[in-house]
Residue, then its C-alpha position, 0 to 999 in steps of 0.5 A: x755662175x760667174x762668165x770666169x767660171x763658164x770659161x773655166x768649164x768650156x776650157x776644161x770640159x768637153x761637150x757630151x750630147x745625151x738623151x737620156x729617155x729612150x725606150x726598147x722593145x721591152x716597152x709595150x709602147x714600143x716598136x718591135x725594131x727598137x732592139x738595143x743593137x739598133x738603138x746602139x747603131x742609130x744613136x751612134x751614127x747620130x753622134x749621141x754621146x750618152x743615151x739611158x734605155x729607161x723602159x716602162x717599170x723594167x730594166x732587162x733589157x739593160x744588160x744587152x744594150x750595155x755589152x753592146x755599147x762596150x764596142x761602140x764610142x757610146x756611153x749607157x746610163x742603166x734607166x727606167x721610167x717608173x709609174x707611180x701610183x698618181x700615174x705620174x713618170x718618174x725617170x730613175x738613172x742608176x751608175x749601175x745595172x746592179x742597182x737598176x735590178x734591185x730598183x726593178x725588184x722594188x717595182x715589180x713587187x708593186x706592180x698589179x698581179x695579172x698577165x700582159x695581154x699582147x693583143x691590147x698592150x703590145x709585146x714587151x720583149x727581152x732579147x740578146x745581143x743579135x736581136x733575138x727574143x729571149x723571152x716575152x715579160x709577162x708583167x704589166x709593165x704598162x700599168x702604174x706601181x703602189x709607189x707613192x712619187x716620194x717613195x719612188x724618189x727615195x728608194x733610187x736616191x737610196x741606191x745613190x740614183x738620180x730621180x727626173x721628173x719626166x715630161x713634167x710640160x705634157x698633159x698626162x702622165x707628169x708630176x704636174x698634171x697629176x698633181x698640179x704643182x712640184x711640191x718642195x719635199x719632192x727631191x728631184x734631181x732635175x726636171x725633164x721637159x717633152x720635145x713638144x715645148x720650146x725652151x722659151x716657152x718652157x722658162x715661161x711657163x714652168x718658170x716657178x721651177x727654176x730652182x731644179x736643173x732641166x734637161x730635154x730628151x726624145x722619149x723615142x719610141x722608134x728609131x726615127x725619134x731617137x736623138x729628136x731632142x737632147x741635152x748637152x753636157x759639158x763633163x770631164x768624161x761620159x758618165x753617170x758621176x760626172x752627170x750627177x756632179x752637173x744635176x748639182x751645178x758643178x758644171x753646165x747643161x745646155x739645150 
């Protein structure tokens, strides 16, 4: 991109900070206190601009976080971290809650049959708009899906999703350390790099990959860790579209 057209965007765009990797009490790994009212609440004070709430192979708790977020200076992307059968996390971002439930659908029918067992794995909690359980998920949301990372990346990119190769610089549950490598059939819109690498040290390493945009999140799983990394993007407005337009160069990422 030439220096003109970074003048152009930074004249004509606005800077959003994102983090798009945050995960609820509906996430076994979890703190209990990670409702979506106090994600909401933290994320604001913290002047997060975007966040995704991108649970472990689930999106019901999408809803709340969503109603809420309609009364607050915030925008949320519908998400989920997706496990695929290589145990490799997928981040899958959705402009909608509607394609979000049909993509949980998809995963819930690849999902291992069996009963969560909160004294091993931790509660996985659906709750309203004041905090209160609903109901617990039964499902094993900790455990890895039938779905192949291919078959993962086409069925969102087929619901007009956006598909993140999560935490690819991390040891265990990344495309890389389960496979070795980001082979080119594996249409990623973008690769997310964990808060425990340095972007010096991540160009260095994972330099191979410069052809795919990079973000950075927080992968919060507490409240304290919300907003510990994040993205900026330079947008026309806070929305899914407009960060689709950015994961295809037409507009900047910074971190």
């Amino acid at each position: 991109m030439s220096e003109w057209a970074h003048v152009l965007i930074n004249l004509i765009m606005k800077r959003f900070i994102a983090d798009l990797h945050i995960h609820s009490c509906l996430s076994p790994c979890a703190e209990l206190d990670m409702t979506p009212r106090r994600i909401i609440d933290t994320a604001v004070a913290r002047g997060i601009d975007i966040i995704a709430i991108s649970d472990h192979n689930s999106a019901e708790n999408l809803e709340t976080t969503m109603r809420i977020a309609q009364n607050k200076d915030i925008t949320v992307l519908p998400a989920m971290e997706i496990t695929s059968y290589e145990e490799a996390h997928i981040l899958a971002l959705f402009s909608s809650v509607e394609h979000a439930a049909t993509m949980q659908d998809i995963v819930y029918g690849s999902l291992p049959k069996g009963v969560n067992d909160e004294r091993y794995t931790g509660y996985q909690l659906i709750v309203n708009e004041a905090d209160e359980i609903i109901t617990f998920n039964k499902r094993l949301l900790i455990n890895a899906t039938s779905l192949s990372i291919k078959d993962l990346v086409d069925a969102i990119h087929s619901m007009g999703g956006l598909a993140v190769a999560g935490h690819i610089d991390r040891e265990i549950f990344s495309v890389i350390s389960q496979l070795g490598f980001i082979s080119d059939d594996m249409a990623f819109d973008a690769l997310e790099i964990s808060c425990n690498t340095e972007k010096s040290r991540a160009e260095a390493v994972f330099k191979e990959y410069a052809r795919f945009p990079w973000i950075t999140s927080s992968d919060a799983h507490n409240l304290q860790d919300i907003g510990r990394r994040t993205t900026a993007f330079f947008l026309e407005e806070a929305s899914f579209d407009e960060i689709a337009r950015a994961f295809k160069g037409d507009g900047k990422i910074e971190w």
